[in-house]
Structure formats: C-alpha cells, structure tokens
N, C-alpha and C positions, 0 to 999 in steps of 0.2 A: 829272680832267676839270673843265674851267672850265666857271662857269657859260653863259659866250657860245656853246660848242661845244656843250651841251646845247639851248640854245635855238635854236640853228642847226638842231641835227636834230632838235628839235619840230617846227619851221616845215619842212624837206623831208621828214620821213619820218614823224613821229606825227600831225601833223595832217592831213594828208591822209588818212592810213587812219579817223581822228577823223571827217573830213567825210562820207566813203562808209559808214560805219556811222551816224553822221545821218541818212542820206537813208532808210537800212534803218530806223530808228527812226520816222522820219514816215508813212513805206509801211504802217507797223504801226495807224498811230494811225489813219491813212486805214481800213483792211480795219477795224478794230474800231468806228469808228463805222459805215460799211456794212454791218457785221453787225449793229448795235444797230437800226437801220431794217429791218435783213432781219425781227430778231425781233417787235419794234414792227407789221411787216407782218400777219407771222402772226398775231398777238395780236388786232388790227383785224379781219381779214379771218373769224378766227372768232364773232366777236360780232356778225360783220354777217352771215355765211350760218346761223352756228351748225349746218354741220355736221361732229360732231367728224371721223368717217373721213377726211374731206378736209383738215381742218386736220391732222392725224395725216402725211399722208401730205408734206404740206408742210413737216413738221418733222424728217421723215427728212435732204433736203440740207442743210436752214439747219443741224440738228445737227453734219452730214459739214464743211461749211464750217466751223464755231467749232472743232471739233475740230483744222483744217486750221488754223486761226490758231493757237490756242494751241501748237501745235507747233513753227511758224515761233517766234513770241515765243521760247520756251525754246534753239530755236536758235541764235536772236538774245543771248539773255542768257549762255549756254554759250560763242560762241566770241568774244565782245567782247572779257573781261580778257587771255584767252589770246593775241587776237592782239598789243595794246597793247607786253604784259610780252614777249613774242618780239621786237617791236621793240625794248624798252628794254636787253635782255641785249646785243643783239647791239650796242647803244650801248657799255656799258660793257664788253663783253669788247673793246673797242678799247686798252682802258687793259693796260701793259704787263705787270703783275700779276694781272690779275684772267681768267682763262679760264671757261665754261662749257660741261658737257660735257650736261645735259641738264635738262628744263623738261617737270614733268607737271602741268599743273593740276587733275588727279584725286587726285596723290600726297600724302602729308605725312611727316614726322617720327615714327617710330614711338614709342607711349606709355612701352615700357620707357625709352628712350632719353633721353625728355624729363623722367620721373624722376632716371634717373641725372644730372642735373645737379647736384641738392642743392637748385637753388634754391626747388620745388617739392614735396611730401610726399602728393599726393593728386593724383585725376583720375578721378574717376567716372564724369563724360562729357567723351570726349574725340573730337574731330571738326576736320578741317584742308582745306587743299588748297595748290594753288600752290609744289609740291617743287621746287624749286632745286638742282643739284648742280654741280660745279663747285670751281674751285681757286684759293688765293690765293698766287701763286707755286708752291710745289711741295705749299702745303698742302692737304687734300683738304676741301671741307665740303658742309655739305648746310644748307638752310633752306626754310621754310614757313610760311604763314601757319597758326596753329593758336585753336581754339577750347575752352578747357578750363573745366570747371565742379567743383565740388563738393557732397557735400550738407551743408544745415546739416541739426544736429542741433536747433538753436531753434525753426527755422521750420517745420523739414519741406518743404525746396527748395533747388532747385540755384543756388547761386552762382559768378560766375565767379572763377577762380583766375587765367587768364589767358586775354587776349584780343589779339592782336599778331602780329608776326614774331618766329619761334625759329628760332638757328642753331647749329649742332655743327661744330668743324673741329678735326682731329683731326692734330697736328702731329708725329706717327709720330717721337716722342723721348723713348725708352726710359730714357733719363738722368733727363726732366723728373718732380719727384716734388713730390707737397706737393698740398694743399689750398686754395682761397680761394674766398671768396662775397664779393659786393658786391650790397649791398639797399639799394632808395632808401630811407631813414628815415620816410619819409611814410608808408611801408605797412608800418610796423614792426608793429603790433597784427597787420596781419592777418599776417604770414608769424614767426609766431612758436615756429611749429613747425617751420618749417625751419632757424628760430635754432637752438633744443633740440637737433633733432637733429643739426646740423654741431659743435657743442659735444661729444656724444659719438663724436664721431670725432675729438676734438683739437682743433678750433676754438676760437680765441681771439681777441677782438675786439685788432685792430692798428691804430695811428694812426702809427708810421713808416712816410718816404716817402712820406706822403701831403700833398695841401697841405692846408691849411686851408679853404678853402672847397667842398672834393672830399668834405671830411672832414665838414662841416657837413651835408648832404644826400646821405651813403649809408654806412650801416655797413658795416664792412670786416674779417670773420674768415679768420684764414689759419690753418693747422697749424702747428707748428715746425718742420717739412724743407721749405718751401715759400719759395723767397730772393722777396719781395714784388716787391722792384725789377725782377726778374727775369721781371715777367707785366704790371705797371702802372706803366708811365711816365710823368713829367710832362706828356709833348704827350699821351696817350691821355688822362690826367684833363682836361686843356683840352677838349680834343676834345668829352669826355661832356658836361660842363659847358655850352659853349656850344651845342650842341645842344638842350639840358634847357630853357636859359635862352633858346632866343629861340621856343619853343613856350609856355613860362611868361608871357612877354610879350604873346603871341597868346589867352590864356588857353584854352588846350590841354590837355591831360591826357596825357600820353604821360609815362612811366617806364620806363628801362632798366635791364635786369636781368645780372650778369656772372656768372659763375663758372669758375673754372681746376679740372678734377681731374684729378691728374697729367699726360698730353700733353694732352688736349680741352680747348678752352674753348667754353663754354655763354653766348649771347648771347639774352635777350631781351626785344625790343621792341614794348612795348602801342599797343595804336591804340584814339583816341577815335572814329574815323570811318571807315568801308567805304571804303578806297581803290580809282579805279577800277572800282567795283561798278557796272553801268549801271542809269541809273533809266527806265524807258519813258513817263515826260510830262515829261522834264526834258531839255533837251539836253546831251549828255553830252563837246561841245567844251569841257576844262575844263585849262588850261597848270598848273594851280596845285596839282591831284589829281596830274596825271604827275610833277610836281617833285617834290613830298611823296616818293611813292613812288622816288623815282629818289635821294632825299639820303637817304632810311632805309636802301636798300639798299646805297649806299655808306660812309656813319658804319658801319653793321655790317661789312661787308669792311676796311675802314680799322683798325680794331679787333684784326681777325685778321693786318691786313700789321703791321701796330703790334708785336706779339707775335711774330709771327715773326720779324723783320729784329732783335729785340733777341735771339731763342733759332737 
C-alpha cells in the first residue's frame, strides 16, 4: 500500500470517526467542569447554611453524577483505539497478502509463547492487549502489544524487558529446522542472558550473508542446521535498516527484535510512545500517531511475506 492510498483513507474513513470521537472528548471536558461547579456548589452552600444533613443530602446526586462521568470517560477511553485499529485492519487487509481473521483488544500473546522466542529469558510481569490474528498469505500469525518487566536483583524493582509490538507466525514447514536471533547491539549489556543461553543450544555468532551495515547494528547467532540466507535476505536487511534509520533521525528509540526457531519466526517491536492511546485535554485528531502505527504494523507483515515467498 502507497503512502497516497493510506492518506486517502485517513481523509474518508479514519478522520471522520477521529472528529466524532472529538466532539465525545469535548462533551466530557464540558460534564467535568460542570461537575467541578456542581462540587464548588456544595462546598459554598455548606459554609453558608452550615448545616451538615442538608449538605449530606446534596452530596448524594452530585456523588451519583461524578460516578456517572467517570464511567462515561472509561468508556470513552475503552472503545477509542479499538475502533481506530478495526478501521486500520480493514485498510490493510485490502492488500493482497495480508488477511485478518480477528481483533481482541482485551487479548495478547501468551507469556509461555513469548519465551519461547529465545529472545527474551525472563517476564515477571507480564501484561498486553490489542491481539491481532490473521494471515500472511497462507501463514498464520498472531500479534499484540505487550508490556513485560523484570526484577532487578540490585534495585529491588521491576524493569522493563520489553515494551512494543510482539509477533509469532508460524510457517507450518516441518522441513524448516535451525535456530537464529537477531539483537540490536545497542542493547547487548542488557540481553546478555539470552546471548548465554542461545549459545547453549548451538548458537554461534554468524556474519555470512549478511551486509555490513546490517552487521554493524545487530548481532546475529544462528545454529549450524539453520541455511541463514534461507530466513534473512538482502531486501529484509534493507527493509530493517531503513526503518531503524529514519526513527534514528527523528531521534526515536524504537529497536527491532528477530528471531527464527525452526518454522516460527518471533518479531519484536519497541515503542518509545503510547500509540493512539487517547489523551482527554489533548485532541486526539493526530494523521502522524495513525501512520506510525499503520508502517509498524506493516514493516512487521513485510517481514513475515519476506520469509515466506523465500521458504
């Protein structure tokens, strides 16, 4: 998908659901300053009669009303990204590859699963939503935004392990065998346990087929029954690269994470910033949050079409 077809149907179909969740946003700011004057009321109105059973009795509705707002709010905040991201699917399942079969923004990626990657060794607390499921041609995947921490043993507190979108698609090829991680180098100190342990399963740091500048900014262990060429390709190293490098330019922080074991490959990408999270004093008409979200979640598909069309 071009950028212009994307922008097309911002302009017919995301922004306009953008504008009417607007007006729900202003409605809110309205109701919660007339309840700041409902309470300011009471407040007043006690220190002028001062007597309390009556202000008592006047605190009963204005309670039932705030109760009644914050309810609406959570409403408001609950079914915002959902409906956003239902519109953005139904954008991209236009493209001829890419299908989805369903969208739970309560769901995530189960924690055994997201172990089993390799690229990760720990998850103490772990917490997601926005489950993805769906197909990249005939491959099956699943993705979510997920929230994982760890504890330090220094500090006595939870850090994060990872913080982004995780994807598993599982390319049901009984042939495909072998091993491989791909770790940005930046975050070498810290994932050094999951160096360790792909080391005792075979892992060995590989620099064929790879380019040099691919090579420069992520280390790359594969097993030896694992044919490289065979999972990471020169347009997929481009691919990651300039992705990497025009969030580098922006001064961003976002790091992608790869790993192949045997048919699955394990995709995940860090986010500096709550995409489409609605903020309630901020207007949340924003083309530049949808796009973000809309070229992450295809760089990840791309990935998986990438690996498949080569197996």
């Amino acid at each position: 998908m071009q950028y212009n077809d994307f922008r097309l149907f911002y302009n017919q179909s995301i922004h306009p659901e953008l504008v009417h969740l607007e007006l729900q946003r202003r409605r809110l700011i309205r109701l919660m300053f007339v309840s700041v004057l409902l309470l300011l009321g009471v407040v007043a109105l006690q220190l002028y009669i001062g007597i309390f059973v009556f202000t008592l009795a006047l605190l009963i509705p204005v309670g039932l009303w705030i109760a009644y707002l914050v309810f609406k709010i959570q409403t408001y905040f609950k079914a915002f990204k959902p409906r956003i991201v239902a519109l953005l699917l139904d954008f991209v399942d236009n493209h001829i590859n890419f299908f989805f079969e369903k969208y739970d923004n309560e769901g995530k990626i189960p924690k055994k699963e997201f172990l089993e990657s390799r690229i990760f060794t720990t998850a103490d607390d772990y917490s997601g939503e926005d489950l993805i499921v769906g197909k990249v041609r005939e491959t099956p995947f699943k993705m979510s935004e997920l929230h994982v921490k760890e504890f330090s043993p220094a500090r006595n507190q939870l850090n994060y392990v990872f913080r982004g979108v995780f994807l598993i698609a599982d390319f049901q090829r009984w042939d495909m065998q072998g091993k491989a991680l791909m770790l940005p180098d930046a975050y070498r100190k810290y994932l050094s346990r999951s160096e360790r342990a792909f080391h005792l399963e075979g892992g060995r740091r590989v620099r064929n087929h790879l380019l040099p500048e691919f090579e420069a900014f992520f280390d790359t262990y594969a097993t030896p029954d694992l044919r490289l060429q065979d999972v990471i390709s020169t347009d997929m190293q481009r691919s990651i690269l300039n992705f990497r490098n025009r969030f580098l330019q922006q001064n961003r922080e976002k790091e992608i994470y790869v790993s192949v074991i045997g048919d699955k490959i394990y995709l995940g990408l860090t986010q500096d910033r709550d995409l489409m999270e609605p903020n309630l004093f901020v207007s949340n008409v924003n083309f530049e949050s949808i796009l973000e979200f809309y070229e992450d979640l295809s760089m990840l598909l791309n990935i998986v079409l990438d690996i498949d069309v080569m197996n």
